[in-house]
C-alpha positions as CSV (number, residue, x, y, z in Angstrom):
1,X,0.0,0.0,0.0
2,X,1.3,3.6,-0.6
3,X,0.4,6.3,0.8
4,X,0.2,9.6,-1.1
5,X,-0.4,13.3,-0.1
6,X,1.2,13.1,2.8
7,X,0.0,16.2,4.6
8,X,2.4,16.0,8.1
9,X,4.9,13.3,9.3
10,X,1.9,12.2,11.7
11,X,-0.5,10.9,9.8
12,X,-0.1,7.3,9.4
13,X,-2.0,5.0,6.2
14,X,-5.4,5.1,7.9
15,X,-5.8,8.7,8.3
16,X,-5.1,9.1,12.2
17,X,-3.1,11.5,13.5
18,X,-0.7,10.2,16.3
19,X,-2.2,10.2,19.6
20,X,-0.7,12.7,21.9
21,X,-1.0,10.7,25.0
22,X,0.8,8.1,23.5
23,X,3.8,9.8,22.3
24,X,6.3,7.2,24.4
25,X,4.0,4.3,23.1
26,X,2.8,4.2,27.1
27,X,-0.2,2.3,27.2
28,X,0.9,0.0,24.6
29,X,0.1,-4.0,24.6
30,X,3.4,-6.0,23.9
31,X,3.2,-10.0,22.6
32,X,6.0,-11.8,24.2
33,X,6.3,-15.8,23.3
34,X,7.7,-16.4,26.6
35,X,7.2,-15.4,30.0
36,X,9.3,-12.2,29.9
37,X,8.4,-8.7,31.3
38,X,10.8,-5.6,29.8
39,X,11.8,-3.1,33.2
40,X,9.1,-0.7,31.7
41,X,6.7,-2.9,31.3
42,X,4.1,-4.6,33.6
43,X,2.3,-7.8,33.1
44,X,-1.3,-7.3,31.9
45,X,-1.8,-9.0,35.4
46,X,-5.0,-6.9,36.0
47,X,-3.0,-5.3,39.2
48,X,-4.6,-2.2,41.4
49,X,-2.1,0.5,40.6
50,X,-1.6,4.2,42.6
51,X,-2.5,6.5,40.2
52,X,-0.3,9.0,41.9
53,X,2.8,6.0,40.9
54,X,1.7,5.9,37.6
55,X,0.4,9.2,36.0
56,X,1.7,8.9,32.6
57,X,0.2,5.1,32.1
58,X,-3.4,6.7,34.2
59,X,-3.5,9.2,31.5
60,X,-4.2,6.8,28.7
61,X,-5.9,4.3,30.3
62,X,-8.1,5.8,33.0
63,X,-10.6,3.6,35.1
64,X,-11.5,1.2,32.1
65,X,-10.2,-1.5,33.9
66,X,-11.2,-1.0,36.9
67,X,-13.8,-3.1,39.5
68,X,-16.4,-2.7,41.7
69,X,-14.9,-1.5,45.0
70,X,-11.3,-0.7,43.4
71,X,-10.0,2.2,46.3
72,X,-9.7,5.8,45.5
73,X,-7.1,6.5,44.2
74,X,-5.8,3.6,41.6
75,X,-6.6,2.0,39.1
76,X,-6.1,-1.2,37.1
77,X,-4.6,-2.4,34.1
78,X,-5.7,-5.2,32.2
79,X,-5.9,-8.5,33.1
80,X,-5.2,-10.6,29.8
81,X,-2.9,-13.3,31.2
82,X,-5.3,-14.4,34.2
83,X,-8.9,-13.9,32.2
84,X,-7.5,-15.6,29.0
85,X,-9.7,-14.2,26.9
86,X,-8.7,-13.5,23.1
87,X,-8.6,-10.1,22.3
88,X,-10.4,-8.9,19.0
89,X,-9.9,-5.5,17.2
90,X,-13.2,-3.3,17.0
91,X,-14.7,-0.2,17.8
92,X,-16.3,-0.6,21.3
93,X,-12.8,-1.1,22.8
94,X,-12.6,-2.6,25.9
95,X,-16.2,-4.0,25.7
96,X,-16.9,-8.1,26.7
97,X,-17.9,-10.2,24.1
98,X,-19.6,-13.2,25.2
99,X,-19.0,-16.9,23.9
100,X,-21.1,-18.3,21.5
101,X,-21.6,-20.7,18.8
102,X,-24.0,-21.2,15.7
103,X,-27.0,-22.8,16.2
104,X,-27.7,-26.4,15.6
105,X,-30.4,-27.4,13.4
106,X,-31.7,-30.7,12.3
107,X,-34.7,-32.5,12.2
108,X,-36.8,-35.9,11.0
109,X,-39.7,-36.9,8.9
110,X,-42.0,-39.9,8.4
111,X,-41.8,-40.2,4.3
112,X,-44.1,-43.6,4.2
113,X,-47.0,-45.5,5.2
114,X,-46.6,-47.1,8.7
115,X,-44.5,-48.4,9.4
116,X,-42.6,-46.3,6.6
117,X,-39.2,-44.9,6.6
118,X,-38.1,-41.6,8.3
119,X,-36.0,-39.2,7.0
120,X,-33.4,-37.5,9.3
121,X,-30.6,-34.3,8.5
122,X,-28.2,-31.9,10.6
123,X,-27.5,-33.4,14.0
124,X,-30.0,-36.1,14.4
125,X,-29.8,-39.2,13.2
126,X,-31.6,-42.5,12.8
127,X,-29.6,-46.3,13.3
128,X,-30.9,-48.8,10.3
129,X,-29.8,-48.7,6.6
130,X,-27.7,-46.1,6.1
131,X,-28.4,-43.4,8.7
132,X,-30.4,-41.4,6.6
133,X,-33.3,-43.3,5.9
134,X,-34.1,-45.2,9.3
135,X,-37.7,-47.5,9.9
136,X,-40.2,-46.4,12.7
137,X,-38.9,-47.7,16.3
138,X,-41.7,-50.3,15.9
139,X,-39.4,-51.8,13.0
140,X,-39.9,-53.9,10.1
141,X,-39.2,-57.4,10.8
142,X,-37.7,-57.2,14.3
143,X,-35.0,-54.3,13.6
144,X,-35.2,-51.4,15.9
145,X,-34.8,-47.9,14.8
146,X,-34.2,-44.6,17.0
147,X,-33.6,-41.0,17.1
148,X,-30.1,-39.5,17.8
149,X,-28.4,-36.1,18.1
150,X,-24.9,-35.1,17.7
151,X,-24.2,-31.9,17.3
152,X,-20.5,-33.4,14.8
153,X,-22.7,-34.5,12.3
154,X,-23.5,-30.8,11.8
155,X,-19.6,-29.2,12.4
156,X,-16.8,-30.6,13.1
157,X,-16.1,-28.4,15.5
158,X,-18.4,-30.0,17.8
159,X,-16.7,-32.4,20.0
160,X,-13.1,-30.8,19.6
161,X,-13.1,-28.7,23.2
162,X,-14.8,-28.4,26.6
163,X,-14.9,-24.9,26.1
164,X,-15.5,-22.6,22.7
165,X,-12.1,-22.6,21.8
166,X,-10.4,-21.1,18.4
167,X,-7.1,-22.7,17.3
168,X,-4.6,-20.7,19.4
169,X,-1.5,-20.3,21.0
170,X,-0.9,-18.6,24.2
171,X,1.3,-15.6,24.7
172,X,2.6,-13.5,27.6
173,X,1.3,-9.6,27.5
174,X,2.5,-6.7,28.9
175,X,1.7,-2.8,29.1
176,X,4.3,0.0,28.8
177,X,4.0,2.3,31.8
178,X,7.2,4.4,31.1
């Protein structure tokens, strides 16, 4: 990408001008593969600062980290080592987003006469002939039939974690005070 027209040495490809308050890049989030903290850096441990020891990093962050029944007087940065959560770019910074996942569909049919065949797609399933057509639990000479659900058959990703998990890596983060 180039970027043309140039109208001061500030403005960077997206049309911002450099933040004031973060002149000294305090404030800023640092990706480290290992556990390592630089001297003017502090792990994104979510500690209770004193504002009063920490002005400069106050002055860009504020109270948006803080918690019900923080003291007077500090403030917090953010906790992204303990909480684990991924963090995702957007315009609501600092905002929780909740977990979720898509929702499951799936369902069965009777497509015959009794005792006819049922027809079955998404997560459920029948067990007889091939697991798409399935008879009536009642069968057809002596076979049992049933109704199943699992959620696989619909994703793969179903299955894969006890938690909503992305394919990740973890990292250590810290904040530049000074």
């Amino acid at each position: 990408m180039e970027i043309k027209q140039v109208k001061h040495p500030y403005l960077n490809q997206n049309g911002y001008t450099k933040n004031s308050l973060t002149k000294e890049r305090i404030g800023t989030l640092f990706t480290y593969p290992i556990d390592f903290t630089p001297d003017d850096c502090l792990s994104c441990d979510g500690y209770s600062l004193l504002i009063e020891d920490y002005k400069e990093l106050y002055s860009v962050i504020g109270t948006k980290f803080n918690q019900v029944g923080d003291a007077e007087g500090t403030f917090r940065i953010p906790d992204y080592n303990v909480t684990k959560r991924f963090l995702q770019p957007g315009k609501d910074i600092g905002s929780l987003i909740n977990a979720g996942l898509p929702n499951i569909t799936g369902g069965w049919n009777n497509v015959g006469v009794e005792p006819g065949y049922n027809y079955s797609s998404g997560a459920f399933y029948g067990r007889n002939i091939d697991g798409t057509f399935f008879y009536h639990a009642s069968g057809r000479g002596g076979t049992a039939g049933g109704f199943y659900f699992n959620a696989s058959r619909s994703s793969s990703i179903y299955g894969n974690s006890t938690t909503v998990q992305p394919p990740s890596q973890t990292v250590h983060l810290v904040i530049k005070y000074k």
